[in-house]
C-alpha positions as CSV (number, residue, x, y, z in Angstrom):
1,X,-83.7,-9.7,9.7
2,X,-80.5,-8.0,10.0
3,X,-80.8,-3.9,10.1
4,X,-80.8,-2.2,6.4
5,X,-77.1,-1.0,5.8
6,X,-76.8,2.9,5.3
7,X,-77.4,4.1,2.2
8,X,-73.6,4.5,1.7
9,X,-72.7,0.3,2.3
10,X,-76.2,-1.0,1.0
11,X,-75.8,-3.5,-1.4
12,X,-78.0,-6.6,-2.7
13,X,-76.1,-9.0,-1.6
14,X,-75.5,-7.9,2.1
15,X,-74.4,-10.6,4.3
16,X,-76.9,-11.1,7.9
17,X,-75.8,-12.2,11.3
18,X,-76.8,-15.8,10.4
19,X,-74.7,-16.3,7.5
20,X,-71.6,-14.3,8.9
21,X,-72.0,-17.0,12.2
22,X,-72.4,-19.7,9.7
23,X,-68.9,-19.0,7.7
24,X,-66.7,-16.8,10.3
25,X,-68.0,-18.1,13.7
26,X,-64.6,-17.2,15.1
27,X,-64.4,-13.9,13.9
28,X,-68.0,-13.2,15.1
29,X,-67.4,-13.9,18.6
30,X,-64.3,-12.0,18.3
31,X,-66.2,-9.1,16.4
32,X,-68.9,-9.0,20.0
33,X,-65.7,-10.0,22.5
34,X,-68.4,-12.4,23.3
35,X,-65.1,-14.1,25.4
36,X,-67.3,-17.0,26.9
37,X,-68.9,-18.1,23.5
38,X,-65.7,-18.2,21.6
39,X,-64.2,-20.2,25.0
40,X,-67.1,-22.8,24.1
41,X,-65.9,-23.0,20.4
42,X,-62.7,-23.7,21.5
43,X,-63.4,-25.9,23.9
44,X,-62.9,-28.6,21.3
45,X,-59.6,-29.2,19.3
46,X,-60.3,-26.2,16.6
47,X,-59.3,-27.2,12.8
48,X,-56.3,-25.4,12.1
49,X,-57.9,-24.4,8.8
50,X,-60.6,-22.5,10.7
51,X,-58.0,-21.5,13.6
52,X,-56.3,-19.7,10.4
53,X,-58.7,-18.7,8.0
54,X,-58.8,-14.9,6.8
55,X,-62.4,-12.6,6.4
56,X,-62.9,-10.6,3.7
57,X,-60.7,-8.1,5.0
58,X,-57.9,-10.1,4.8
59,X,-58.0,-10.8,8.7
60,X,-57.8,-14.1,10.8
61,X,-59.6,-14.4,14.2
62,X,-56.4,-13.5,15.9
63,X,-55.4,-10.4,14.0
64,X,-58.8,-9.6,14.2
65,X,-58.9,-9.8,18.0
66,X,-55.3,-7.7,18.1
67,X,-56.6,-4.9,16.0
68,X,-59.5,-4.5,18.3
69,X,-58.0,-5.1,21.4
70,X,-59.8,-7.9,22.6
71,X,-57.0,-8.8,25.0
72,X,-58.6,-12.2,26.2
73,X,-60.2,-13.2,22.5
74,X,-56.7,-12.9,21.8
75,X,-55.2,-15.5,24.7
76,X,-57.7,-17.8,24.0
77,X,-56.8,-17.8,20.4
78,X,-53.2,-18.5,21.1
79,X,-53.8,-21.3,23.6
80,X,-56.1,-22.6,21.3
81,X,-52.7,-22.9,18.8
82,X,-53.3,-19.9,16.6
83,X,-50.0,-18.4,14.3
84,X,-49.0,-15.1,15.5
85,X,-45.5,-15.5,13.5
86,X,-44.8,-13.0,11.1
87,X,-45.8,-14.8,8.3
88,X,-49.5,-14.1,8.6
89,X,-50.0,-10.8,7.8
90,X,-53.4,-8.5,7.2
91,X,-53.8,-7.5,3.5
92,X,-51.4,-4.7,3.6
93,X,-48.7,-6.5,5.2
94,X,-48.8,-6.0,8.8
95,X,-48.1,-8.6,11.2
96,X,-50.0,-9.5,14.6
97,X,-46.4,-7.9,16.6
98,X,-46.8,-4.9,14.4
99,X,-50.7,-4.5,14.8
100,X,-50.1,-5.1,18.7
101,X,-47.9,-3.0,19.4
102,X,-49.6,0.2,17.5
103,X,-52.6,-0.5,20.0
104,X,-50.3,0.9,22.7
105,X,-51.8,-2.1,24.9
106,X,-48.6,-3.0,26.5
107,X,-50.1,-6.7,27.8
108,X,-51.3,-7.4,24.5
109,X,-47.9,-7.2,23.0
110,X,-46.6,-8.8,26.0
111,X,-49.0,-11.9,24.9
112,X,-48.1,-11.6,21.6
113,X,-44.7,-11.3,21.4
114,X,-44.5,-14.7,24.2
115,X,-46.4,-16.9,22.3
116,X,-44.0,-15.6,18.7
117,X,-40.8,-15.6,20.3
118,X,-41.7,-19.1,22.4
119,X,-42.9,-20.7,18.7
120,X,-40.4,-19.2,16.8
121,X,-37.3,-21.0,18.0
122,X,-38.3,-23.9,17.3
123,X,-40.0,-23.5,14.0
124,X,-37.2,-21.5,12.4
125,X,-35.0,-24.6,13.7
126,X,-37.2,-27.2,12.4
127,X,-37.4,-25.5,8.9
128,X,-33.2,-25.2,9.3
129,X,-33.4,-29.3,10.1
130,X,-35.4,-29.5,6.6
131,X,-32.8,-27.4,4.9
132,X,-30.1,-28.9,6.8
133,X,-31.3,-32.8,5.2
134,X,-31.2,-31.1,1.7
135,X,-27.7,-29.6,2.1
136,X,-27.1,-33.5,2.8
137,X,-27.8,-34.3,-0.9
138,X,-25.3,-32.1,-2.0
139,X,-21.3,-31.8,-2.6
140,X,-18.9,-30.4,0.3
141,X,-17.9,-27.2,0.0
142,X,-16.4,-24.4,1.8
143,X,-16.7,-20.5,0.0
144,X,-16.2,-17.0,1.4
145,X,-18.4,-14.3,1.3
146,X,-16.5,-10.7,1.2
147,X,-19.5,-8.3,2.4
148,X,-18.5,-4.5,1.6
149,X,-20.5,-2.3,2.7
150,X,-20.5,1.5,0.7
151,X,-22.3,5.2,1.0
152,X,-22.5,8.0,-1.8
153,X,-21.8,10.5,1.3
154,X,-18.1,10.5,2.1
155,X,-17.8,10.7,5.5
156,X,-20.0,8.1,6.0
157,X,-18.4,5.7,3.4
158,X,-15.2,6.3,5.4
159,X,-16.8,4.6,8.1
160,X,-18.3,1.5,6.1
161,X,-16.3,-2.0,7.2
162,X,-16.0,-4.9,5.2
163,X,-16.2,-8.5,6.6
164,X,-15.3,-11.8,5.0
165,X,-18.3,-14.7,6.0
166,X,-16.3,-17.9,5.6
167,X,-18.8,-21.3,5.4
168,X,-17.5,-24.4,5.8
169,X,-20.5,-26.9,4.3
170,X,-20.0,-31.0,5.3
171,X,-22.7,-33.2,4.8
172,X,-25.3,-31.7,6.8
173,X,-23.5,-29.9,9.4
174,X,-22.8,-26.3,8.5
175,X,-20.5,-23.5,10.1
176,X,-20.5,-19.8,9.2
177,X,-17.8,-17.4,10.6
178,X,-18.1,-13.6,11.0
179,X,-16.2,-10.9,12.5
180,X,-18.2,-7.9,12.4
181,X,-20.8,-7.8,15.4
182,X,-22.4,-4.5,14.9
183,X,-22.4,-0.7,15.1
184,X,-21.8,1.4,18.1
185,X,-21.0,4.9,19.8
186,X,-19.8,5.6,16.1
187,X,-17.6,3.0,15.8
188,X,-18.0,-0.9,14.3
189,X,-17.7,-3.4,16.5
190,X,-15.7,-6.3,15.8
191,X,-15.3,-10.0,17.5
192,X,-14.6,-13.6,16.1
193,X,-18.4,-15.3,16.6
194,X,-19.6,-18.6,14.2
195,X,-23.1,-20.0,13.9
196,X,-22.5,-23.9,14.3
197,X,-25.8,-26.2,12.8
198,X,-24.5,-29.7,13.6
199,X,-26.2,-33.2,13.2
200,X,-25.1,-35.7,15.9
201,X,-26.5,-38.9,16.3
202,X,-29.2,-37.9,14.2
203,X,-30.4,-35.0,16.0
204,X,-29.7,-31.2,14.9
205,X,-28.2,-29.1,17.3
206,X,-27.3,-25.2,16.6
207,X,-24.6,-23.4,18.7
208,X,-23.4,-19.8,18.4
209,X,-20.4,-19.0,19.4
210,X,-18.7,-16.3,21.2
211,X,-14.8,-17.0,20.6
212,X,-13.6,-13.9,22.3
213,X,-15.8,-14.4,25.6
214,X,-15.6,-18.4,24.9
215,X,-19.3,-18.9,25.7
216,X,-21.5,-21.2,23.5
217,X,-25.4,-20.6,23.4
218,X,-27.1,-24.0,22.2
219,X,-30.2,-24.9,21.3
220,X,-31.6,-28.6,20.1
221,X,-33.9,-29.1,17.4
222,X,-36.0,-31.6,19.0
223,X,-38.0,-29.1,20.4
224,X,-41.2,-28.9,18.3
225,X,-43.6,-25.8,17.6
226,X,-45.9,-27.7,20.5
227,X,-44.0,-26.5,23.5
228,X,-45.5,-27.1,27.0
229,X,-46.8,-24.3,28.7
230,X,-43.6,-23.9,30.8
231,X,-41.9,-23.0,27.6
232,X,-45.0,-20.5,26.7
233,X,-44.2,-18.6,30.4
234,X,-39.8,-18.6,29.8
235,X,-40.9,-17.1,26.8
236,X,-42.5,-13.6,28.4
237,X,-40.5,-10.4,27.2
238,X,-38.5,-8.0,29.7
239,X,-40.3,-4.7,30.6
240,X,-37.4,-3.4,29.2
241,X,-38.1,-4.9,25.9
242,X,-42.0,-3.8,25.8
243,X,-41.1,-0.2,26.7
244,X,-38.6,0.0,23.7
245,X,-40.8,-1.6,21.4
246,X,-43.6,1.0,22.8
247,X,-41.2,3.6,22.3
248,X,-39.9,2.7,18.4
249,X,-41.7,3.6,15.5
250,X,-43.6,0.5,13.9
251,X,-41.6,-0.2,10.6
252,X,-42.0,-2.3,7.1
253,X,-40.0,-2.2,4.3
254,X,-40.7,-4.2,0.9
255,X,-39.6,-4.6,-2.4
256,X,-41.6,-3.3,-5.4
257,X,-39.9,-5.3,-8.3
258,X,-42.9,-5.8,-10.6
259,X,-41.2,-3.8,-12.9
260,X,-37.5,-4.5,-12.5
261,X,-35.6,-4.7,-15.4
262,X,-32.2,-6.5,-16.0
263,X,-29.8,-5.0,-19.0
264,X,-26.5,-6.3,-20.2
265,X,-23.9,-3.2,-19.3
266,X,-21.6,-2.3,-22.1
267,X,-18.0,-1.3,-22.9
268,X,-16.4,0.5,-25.4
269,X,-16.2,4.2,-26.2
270,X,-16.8,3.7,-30.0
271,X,-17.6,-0.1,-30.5
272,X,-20.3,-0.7,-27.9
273,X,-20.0,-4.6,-26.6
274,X,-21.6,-6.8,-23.7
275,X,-19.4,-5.8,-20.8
276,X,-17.7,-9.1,-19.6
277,X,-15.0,-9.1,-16.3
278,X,-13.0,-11.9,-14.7
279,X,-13.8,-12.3,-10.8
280,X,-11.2,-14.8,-9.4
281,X,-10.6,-16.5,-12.1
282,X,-14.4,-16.8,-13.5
283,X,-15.8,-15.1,-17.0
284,X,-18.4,-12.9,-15.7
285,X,-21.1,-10.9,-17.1
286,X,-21.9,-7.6,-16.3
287,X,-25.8,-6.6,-15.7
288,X,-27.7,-3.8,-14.0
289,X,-31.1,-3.8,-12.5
290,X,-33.0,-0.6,-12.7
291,X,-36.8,0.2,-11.3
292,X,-36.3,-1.5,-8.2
293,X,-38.5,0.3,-5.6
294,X,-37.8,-0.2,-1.7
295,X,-41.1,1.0,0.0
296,X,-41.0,2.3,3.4
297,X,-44.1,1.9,5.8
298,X,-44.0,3.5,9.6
299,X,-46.5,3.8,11.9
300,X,-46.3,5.9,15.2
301,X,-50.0,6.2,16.4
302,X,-48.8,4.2,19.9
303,X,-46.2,7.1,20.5
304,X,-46.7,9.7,22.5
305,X,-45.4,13.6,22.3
306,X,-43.3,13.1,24.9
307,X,-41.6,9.6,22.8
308,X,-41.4,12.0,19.5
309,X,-39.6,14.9,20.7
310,X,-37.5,12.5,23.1
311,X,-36.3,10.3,20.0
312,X,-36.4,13.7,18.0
313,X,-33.7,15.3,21.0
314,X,-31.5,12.1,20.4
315,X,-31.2,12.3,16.6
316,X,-30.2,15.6,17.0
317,X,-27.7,15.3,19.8
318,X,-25.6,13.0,17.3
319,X,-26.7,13.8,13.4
320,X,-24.2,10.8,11.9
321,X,-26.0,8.3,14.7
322,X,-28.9,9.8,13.6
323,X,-28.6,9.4,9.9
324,X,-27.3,5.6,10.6
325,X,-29.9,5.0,12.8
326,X,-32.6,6.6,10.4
327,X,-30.9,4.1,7.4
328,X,-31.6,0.8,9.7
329,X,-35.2,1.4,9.7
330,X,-35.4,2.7,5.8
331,X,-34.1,1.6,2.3
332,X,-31.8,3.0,0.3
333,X,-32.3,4.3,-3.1
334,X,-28.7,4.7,-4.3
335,X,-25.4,3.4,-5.0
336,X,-22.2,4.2,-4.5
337,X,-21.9,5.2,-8.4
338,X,-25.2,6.6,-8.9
339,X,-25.5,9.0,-5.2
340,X,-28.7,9.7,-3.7
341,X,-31.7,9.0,-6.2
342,X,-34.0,11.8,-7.0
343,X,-37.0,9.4,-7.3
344,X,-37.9,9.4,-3.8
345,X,-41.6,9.8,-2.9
346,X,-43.0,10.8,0.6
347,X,-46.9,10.1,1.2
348,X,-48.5,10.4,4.3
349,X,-51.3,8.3,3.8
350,X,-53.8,8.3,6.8
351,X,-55.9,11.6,7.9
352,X,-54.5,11.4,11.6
353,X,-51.4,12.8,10.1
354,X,-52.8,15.6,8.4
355,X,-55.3,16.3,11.2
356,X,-53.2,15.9,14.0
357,X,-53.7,13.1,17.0
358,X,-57.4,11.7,16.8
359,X,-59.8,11.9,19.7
360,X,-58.4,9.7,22.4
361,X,-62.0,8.3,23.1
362,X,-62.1,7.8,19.2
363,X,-58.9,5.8,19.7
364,X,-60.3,3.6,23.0
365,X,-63.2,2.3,20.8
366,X,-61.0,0.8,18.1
367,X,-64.3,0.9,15.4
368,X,-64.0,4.8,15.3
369,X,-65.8,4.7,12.0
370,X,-68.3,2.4,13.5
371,X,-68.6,0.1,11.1
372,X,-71.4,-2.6,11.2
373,X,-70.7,-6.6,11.5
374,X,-72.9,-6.6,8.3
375,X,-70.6,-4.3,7.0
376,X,-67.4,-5.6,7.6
377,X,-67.8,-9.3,6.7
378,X,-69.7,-8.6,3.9
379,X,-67.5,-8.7,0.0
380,X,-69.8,-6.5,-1.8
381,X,-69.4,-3.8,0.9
382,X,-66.2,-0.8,0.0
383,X,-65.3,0.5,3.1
384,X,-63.0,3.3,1.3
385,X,-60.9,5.1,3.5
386,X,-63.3,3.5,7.2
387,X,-61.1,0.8,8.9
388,X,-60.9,-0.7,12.2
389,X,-58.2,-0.6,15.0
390,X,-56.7,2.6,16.3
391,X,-56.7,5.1,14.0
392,X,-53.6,5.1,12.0
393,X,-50.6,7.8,11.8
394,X,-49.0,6.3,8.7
395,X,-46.7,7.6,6.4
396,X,-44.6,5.9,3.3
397,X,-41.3,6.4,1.6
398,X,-40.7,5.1,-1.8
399,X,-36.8,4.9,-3.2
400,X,-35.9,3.0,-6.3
401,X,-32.6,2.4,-6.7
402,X,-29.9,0.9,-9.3
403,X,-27.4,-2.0,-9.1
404,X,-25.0,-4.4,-10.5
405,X,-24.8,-8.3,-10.9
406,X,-21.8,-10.5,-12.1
407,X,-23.3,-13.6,-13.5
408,X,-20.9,-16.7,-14.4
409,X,-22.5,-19.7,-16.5
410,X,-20.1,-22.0,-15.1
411,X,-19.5,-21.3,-11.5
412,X,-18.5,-24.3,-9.7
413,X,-21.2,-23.8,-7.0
414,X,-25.1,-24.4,-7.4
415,X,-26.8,-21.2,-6.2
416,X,-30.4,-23.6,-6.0
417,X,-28.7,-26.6,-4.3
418,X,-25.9,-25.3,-2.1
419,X,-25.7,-21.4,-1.2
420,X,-29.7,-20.6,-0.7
421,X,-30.3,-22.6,1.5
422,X,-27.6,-21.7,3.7
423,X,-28.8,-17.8,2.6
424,X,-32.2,-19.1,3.4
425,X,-30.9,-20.5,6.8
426,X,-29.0,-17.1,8.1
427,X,-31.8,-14.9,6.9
428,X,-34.1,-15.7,10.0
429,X,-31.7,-14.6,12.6
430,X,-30.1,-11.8,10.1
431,X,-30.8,-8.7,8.3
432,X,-28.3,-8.5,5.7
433,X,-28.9,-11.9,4.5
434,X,-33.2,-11.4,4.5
435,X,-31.7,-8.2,2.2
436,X,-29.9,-10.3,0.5
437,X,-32.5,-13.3,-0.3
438,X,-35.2,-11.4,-0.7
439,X,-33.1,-9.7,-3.9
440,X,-31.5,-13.1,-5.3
441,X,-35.4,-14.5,-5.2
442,X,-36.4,-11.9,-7.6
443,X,-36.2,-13.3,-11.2
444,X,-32.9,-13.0,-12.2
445,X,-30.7,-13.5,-15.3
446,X,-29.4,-16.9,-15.9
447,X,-26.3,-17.6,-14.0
448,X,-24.7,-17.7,-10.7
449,X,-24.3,-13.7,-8.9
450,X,-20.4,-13.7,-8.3
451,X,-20.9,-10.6,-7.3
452,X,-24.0,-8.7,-6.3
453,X,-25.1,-5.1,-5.2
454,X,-28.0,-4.6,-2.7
455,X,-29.5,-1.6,-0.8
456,X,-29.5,-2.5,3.1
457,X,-30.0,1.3,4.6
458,X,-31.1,4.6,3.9
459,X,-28.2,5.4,2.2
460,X,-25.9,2.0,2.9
461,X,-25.0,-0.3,0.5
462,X,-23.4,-3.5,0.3
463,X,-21.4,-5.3,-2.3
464,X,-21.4,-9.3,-1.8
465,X,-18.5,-11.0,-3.4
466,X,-18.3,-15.1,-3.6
467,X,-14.6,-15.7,-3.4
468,X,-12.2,-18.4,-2.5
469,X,-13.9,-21.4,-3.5
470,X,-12.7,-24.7,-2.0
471,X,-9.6,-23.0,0.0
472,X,-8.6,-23.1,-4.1
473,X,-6.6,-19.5,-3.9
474,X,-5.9,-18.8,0.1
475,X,-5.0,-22.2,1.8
476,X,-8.4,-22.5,5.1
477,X,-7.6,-24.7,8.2
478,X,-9.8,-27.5,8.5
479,X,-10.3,-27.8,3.9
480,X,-8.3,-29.4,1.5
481,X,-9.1,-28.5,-2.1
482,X,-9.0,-30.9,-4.6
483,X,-8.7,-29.7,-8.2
484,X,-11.2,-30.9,-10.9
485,X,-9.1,-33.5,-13.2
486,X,-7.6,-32.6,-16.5
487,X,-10.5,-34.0,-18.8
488,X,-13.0,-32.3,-16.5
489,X,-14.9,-35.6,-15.8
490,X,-14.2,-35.0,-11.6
491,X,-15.4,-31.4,-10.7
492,X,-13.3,-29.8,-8.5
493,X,-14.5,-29.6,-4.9
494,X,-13.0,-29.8,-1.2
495,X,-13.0,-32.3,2.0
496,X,-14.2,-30.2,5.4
497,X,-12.6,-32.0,8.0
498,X,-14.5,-33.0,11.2
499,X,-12.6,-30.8,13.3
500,X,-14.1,-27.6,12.2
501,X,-17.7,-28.4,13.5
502,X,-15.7,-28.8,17.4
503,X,-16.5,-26.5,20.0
504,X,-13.1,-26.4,22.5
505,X,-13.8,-28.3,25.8
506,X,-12.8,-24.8,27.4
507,X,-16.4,-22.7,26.6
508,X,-18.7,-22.1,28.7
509,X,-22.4,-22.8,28.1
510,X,-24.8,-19.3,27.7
511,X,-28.2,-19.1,27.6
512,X,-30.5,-20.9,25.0
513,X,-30.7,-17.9,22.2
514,X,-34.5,-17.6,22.1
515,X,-34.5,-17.0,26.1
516,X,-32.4,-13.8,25.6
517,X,-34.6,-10.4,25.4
518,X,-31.4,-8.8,23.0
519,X,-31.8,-11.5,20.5
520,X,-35.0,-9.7,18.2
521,X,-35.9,-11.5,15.3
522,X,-34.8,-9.6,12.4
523,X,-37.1,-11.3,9.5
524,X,-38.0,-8.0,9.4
525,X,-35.4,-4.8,9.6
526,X,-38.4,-3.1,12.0
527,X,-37.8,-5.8,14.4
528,X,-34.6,-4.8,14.9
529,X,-35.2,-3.0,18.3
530,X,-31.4,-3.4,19.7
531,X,-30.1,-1.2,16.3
532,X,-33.2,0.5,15.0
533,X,-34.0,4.4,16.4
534,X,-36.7,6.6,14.7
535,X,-36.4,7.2,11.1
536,X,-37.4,10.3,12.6
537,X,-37.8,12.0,9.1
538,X,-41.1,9.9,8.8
539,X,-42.7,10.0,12.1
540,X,-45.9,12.1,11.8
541,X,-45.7,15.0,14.1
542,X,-49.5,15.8,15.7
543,X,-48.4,19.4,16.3
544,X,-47.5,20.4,12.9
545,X,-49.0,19.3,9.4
546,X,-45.5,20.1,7.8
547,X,-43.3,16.5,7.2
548,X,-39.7,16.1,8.9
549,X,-38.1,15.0,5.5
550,X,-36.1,18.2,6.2
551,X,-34.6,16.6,8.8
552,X,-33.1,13.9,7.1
553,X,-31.7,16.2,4.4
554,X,-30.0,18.1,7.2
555,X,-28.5,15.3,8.5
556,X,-27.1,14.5,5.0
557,X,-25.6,18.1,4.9
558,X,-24.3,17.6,8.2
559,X,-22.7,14.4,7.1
560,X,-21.1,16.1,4.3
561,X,-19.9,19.2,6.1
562,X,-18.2,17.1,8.5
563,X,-16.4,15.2,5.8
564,X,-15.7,18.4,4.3
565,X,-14.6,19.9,7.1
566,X,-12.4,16.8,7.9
567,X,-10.8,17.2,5.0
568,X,-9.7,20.6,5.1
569,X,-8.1,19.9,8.8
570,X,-6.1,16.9,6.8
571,X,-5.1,19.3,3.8
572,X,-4.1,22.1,6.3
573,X,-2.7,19.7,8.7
574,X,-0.2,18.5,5.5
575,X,0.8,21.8,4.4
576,X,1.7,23.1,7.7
577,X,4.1,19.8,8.2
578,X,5.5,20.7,4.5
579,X,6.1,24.0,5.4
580,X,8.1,22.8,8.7
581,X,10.0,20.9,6.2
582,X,11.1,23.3,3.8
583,X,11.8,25.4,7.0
584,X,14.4,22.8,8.7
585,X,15.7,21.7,5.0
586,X,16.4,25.9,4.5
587,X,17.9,25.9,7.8
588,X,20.1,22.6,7.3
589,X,21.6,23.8,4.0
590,X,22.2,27.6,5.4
591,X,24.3,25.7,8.4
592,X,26.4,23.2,5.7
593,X,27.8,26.6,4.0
């Protein structure tokens, strides 16, 4: 007989020992770190099914094994062909990177992250070779996307770039160009780099390209998700890489759209009328979306004192890096018409926060609430606010924010058949384009989003513009447009030549991209470890109960000052030179008498 559940957990349905071994054997021996009986189960070929399958907490034997820091549970579950991509999450989101690394167990992230980044290749890849063999099906075309990028605070938005992505679609081989590499010591970087995905011979290879070094990194799809355990091993993340990670706050951010809500904009002062405006040539019309909410998750339990007021010292040292920096890990909740959003909502959500850093020997046992077996795996059993794992130092930031679509009913491009999945494609490896699908998968209006506003940052946003269709308006080397015939029975449309898809017999061959420790995966914006620093507004300080939200506004002032102060040195800097004018124009007339 299993031992009675306190009076707080009893219920008639309570689940014993027996049962629980019956329907989660692999969670039980994970639940006891009983290492050599779950090494017998898995002895045998385990059914992916089982390998995979989630307990009532939303858990599968791996995360399970991560959030308690059963380190060899863990490896065994891995070489036994368990998912630790970041598409198996727990029930509030988090995946097995995120969960590993807020342990603070630096050869548990190690594991994890080797086994991710060694799978992830290749099935990112082979889900591009699926895409790629739709794309097949479907017209040639080549289309430019003008990205703008925009901030309500002026100096900032002073800084913003633009950048024109220019894709060149034929049959299944794609190529995307793209000049702007990144940000850096205040400044954005620029180069000429292109993303090749090319079919020859029937195999899929996928280059990208460094023009200005003239260095291509390839790697071939033929590589499978099974890789052989020398793969596994090239796969193991630099120190360097761990320490940063160890070092970052732990960060999600999701869209809320359950109650999004599309209205026609209108025109007219007088005579109100469905606002309608031509965008190169194509009848568009004009929406907004409203009660879009971008929620903000960070977690900094792994971090020590010393890594807050460290990352705290940098923010300070350089407030516009600091407010950039704070935007990469955060949402934005405002637009470039609209300025910051007064619906933002801080919570700080676990008690760790409010109490200050929990024991440390609390924290070694990773069941500081001590929660039973019975307990855990049984349905009819609330756990309330008792979890397992480390205990957390969460907090949460809520933005909603306001944009605009363009929608044309008769765009010559099919958003379903032709630009998704090339969207789809690029948002693996990129986090403007995971911004951007993750809004154009939300239920929009009918029609195709000429142009589209999207939050990317804290207080970033960018304005996507489809534009120069077929080389139709600004003649593209390598495309020759051919217009749509005068009773419209041939569409117009384009020929890609051959040529485009060449890499010059001059480049040098790089590294495979999955072997380099700078190349993070950025399906998530927390992931981004090479841009992100501490949305330090958020991080819960142990020392104080008050919040650092202060902080950020500061940084916003600062902002402002500076572009305040910028332009009074202009303004003063103008009249001074008008004044030396009218001075030498005085004196020149005075000599002519």
């Amino acid at each position: 007989m299993a031992e009675p559940l306190p009076a707080e957990g009893r219920s008639n349905s309570s689940t014993s020992l027996g049962r629980v071994e019956k329907k989660y054997p692999l969670h039980l021996a994970v639940w006891k770190n009983d290492v050599a009986g779950l090494r017998k189960l898995c002895s045998s070929p385990v059914d992916k099914e089982m390998l995979e399958k989630k307990d009532p907490r939303g858990r599968t034997p791996l995360m399970l094994a991560v959030c308690l820091d059963h380190f060899e549970c863990a490896q065994i579950l891995l070489e036994s062909g368990a998912t630790c991509e970041n598409s198996v999450r727990t029930a509030d989101g988090w995946a097995a990177v995120h969960e590993a690394t807020c342990t603070g167990d630096v050869e548990l992230l190690s594991l994890i992250l080797q086994y991710r980044d060694s799978a992830r290749s290749s099935l990112t890849r082979d889900l591009d070779t699926v895409i790629l063999s739709r794309l097949r099906e479907v017209p040639d075309f080549y289309v430019e996307m003008k990205w703008e990028f925009s901030s309500w605070i002026p100096f900032v938005s002073r800084l913003c770039p633009s950048d024109v992505c220019r894709i060149y679609k034929k049959g299944a081989c794609v190529r995307l160009d793209t000049t702007l590499v990144g940000f850096e010591n205040n400044a954005w970087t620029r180069g000429s780099r292109s993303l090749l995905f090319v079919e020859n011979n029937g195999e899929m290879a996928f280059h990208e390209v460094d023009h200005d070094a003239k260095v291509v990194r390839t790697e071939k799809a033929a590589a499978k998700s099974n890789r052989e355990p020398s793969d596994i091993h090239s796969s193991i993340p630099s120190d360097a890489t761990l320490q940063q990670r160890m070092r970052t706050p732990v960060m999600l951010t999701t869209i809320d759209a359950q109650n999004i809500k599309f209205e026609r904009s209108k025109s007219g002062f007088l005579w109100r009328a469905d606002k309608v405006e031509q965008i190169g040539g194509h009848e568009c019309k004009v929406f907004h979306a409203s009660n879009v909410t971008f929620v903000t998750r960070i977690r900094s339990e792994h971090l020590t004192e010393n890594d807050k007021k460290q990352l705290r010292d940098e923010l300070s040292r350089n407030p516009l890096n600091g407010l950039l920096s704070s935007a990469r890990g955060g949402s934005t909740a405002t637009t470039e018409e609209n300025g910051p959003s007064a619906d933002e909502v801080v919570i700080h959500e676990d008690a760790a926060f409010n109490n200050g850093a929990a024991n440390l020997e609390e924290q070694k046992t990773f069941n500081p609430s001590t929660i039973k077996c019975e307990e855990y795996f049984s349905r009819s059993v609330d756990l309330g606010d008792r979890e397992i794992g480390r205990p957390k130092q969460l907090s949460k930031r809520q933005r909603t924010f306001k944009a605009n679509l363009w929608l044309c009913d008769d765009y010559p491009l099919s958003l379903k058949g032709q630009v998704m999945p090339i969207i789809d494609m690029m948002a693996s490896t990129n986090a403007h384009f995971k911004k951007l699908q993750d809004f154009i998968t939300l239920q929009l209006p009918s029609g195709f989003p000429v142009k589209i506003e999207i939050p990317l940052f804290h207080v970033l946003t960018a304005r996507i513009t489809f534009e120069n269709i077929y080389g139709s308006f600004t003649p593209v080397d390598g495309v020759m447009s051919t217009p749509a015939s005068e009773d419209g029975s041939v569409p117009a449309g384009c020929t890609v030549d051959e040529s485009v898809f060449n890499i010059p017999p001059d480049y040098e061959q790089g590294a495979a991209w999955w072997q380099d420790d700078l190349n993070i995966d950025l399906q998530e914006t927390d992931l981004d470890l090479v841009e992100l620093q501490a949305d330090l507004e958020h991080i819960p300080n142990s020392a104080s109960n008050g919040n650092l939200s202060e902080h950020g506004d500061h940084l916003i002032q600062k902002a402002v000052q500076l572009s305040v102060q910028e332009e009074n040195d202009k303004r003063r800097a103008q009249e001074e030179a008008e004044q030396k004018d009218l001075e030498e124009a005085l004196r020149r007339s005075l000599e002519e008498k």
